[in-house]
mmCIF file of the N, C-alpha and C atoms, coordinates in Angstrom:
data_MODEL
# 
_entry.id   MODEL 
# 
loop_
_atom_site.group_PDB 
_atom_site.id 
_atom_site.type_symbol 
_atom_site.label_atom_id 
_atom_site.label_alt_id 
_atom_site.label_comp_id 
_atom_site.label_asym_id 
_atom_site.label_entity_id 
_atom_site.label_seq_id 
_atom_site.pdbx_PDB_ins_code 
_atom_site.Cartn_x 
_atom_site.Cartn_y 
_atom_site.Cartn_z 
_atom_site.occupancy 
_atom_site.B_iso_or_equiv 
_atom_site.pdbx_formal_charge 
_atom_site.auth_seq_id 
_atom_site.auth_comp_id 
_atom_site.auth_asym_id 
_atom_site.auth_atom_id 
_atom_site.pdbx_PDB_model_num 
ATOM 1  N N  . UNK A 1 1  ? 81.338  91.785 148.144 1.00 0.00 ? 1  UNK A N  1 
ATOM 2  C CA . UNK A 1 1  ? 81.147  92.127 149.564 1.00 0.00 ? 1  UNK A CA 1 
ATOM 3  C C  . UNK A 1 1  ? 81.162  90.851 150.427 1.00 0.00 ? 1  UNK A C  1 
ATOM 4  N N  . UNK A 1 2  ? 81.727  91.015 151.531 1.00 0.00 ? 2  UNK A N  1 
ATOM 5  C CA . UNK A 1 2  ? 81.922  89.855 152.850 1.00 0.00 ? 2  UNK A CA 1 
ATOM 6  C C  . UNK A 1 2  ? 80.650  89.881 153.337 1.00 0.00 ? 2  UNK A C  1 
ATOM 7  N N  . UNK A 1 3  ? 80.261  88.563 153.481 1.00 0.00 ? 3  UNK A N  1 
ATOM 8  C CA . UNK A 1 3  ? 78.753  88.728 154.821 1.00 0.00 ? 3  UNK A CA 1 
ATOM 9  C C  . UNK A 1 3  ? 79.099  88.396 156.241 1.00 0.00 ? 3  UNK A C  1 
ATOM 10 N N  . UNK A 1 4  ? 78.421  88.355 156.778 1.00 0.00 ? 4  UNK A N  1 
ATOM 11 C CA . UNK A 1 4  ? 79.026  88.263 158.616 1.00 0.00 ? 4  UNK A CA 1 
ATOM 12 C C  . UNK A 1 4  ? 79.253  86.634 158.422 1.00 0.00 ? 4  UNK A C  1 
ATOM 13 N N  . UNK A 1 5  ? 79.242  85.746 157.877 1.00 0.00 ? 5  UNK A N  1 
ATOM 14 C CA . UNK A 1 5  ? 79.141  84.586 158.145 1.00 0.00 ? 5  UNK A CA 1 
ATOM 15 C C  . UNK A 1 5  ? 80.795  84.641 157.304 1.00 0.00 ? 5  UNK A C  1 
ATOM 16 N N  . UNK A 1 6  ? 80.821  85.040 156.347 1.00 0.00 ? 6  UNK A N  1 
ATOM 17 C CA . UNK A 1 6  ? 82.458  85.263 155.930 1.00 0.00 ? 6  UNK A CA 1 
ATOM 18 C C  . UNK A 1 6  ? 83.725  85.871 156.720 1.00 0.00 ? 6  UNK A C  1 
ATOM 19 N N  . UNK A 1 7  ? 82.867  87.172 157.469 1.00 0.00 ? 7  UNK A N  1 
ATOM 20 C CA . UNK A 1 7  ? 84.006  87.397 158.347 1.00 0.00 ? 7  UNK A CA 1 
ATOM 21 C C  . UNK A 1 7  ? 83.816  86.490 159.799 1.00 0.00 ? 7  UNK A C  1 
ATOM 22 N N  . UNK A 1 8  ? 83.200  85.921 160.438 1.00 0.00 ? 8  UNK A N  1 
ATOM 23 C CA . UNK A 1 8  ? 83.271  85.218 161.373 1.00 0.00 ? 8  UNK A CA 1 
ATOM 24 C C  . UNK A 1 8  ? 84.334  84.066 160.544 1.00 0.00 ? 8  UNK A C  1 
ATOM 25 N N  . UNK A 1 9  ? 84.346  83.474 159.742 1.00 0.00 ? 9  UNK A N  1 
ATOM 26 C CA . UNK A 1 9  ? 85.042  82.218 158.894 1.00 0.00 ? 9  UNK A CA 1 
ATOM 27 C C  . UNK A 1 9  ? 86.445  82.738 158.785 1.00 0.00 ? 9  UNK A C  1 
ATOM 28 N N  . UNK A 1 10 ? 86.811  83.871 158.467 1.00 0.00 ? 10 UNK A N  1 
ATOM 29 C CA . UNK A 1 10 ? 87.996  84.854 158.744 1.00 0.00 ? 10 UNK A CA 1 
ATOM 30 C C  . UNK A 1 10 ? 88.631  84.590 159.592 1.00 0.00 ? 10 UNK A C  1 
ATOM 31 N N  . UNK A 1 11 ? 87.826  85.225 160.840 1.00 0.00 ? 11 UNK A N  1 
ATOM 32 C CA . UNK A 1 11 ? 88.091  85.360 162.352 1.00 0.00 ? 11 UNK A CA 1 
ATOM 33 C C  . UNK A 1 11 ? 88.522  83.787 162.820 1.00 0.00 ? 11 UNK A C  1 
ATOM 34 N N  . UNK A 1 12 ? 87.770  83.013 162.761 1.00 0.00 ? 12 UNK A N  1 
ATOM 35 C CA . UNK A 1 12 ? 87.880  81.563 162.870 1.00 0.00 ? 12 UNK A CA 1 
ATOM 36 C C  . UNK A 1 12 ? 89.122  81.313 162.243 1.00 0.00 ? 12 UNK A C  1 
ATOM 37 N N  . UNK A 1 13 ? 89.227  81.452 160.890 1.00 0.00 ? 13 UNK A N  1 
ATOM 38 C CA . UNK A 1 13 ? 91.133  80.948 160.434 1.00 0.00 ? 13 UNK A CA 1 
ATOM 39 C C  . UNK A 1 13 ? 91.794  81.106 161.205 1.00 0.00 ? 13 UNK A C  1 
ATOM 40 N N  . UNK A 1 14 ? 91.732  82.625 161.138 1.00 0.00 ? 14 UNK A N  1 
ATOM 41 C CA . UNK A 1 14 ? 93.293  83.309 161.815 1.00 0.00 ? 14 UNK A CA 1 
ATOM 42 C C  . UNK A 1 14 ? 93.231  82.935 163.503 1.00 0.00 ? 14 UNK A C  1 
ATOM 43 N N  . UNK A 1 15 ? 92.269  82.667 164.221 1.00 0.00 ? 15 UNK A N  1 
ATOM 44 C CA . UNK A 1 15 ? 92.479  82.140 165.399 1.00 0.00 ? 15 UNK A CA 1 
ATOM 45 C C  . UNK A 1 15 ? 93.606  80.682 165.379 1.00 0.00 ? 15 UNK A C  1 
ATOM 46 N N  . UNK A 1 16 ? 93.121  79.977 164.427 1.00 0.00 ? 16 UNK A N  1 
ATOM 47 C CA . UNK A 1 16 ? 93.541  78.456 164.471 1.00 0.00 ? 16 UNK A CA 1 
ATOM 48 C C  . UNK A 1 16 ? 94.841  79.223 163.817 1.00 0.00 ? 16 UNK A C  1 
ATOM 49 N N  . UNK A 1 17 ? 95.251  79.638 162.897 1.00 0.00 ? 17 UNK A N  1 
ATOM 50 C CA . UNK A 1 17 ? 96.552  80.209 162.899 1.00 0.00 ? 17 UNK A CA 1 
ATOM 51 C C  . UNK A 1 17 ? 97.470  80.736 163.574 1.00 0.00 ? 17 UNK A C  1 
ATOM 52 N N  . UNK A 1 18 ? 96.893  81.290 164.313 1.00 0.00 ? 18 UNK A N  1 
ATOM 53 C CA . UNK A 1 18 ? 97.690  82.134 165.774 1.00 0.00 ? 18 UNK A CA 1 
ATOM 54 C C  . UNK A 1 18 ? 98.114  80.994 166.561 1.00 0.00 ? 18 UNK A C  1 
ATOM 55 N N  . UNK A 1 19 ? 97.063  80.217 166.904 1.00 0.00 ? 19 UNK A N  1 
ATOM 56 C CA . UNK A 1 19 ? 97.090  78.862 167.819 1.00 0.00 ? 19 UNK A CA 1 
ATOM 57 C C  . UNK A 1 19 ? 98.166  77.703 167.383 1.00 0.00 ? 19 UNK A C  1 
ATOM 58 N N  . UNK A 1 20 ? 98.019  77.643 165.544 1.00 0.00 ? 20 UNK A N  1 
ATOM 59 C CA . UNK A 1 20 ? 99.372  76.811 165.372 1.00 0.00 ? 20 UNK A CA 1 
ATOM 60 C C  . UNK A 1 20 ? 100.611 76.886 165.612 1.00 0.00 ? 20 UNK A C  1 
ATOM 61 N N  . UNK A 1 21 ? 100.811 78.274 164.911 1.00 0.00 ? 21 UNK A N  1 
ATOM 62 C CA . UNK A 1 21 ? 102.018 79.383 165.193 1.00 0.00 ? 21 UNK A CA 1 
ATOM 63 C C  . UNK A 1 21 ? 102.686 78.856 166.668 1.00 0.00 ? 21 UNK A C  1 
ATOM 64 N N  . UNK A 1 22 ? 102.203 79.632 167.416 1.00 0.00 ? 22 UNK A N  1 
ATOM 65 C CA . UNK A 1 22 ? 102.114 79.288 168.833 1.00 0.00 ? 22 UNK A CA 1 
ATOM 66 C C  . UNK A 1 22 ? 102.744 77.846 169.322 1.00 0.00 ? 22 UNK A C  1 
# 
């Protein structure tokens, strides 16, 4: 199971991913 501190760390990747992409 994910804890909120895993999916915030998630959320956080894929931001900086979107942002590289970009």
């Amino acid at each position: 199971m994910t804890t909120g501190s895993d999916v915030d760390r998630i959320i956080d990747n894929a931001r900086h991913h979107a942002v590289s992409r970009v």
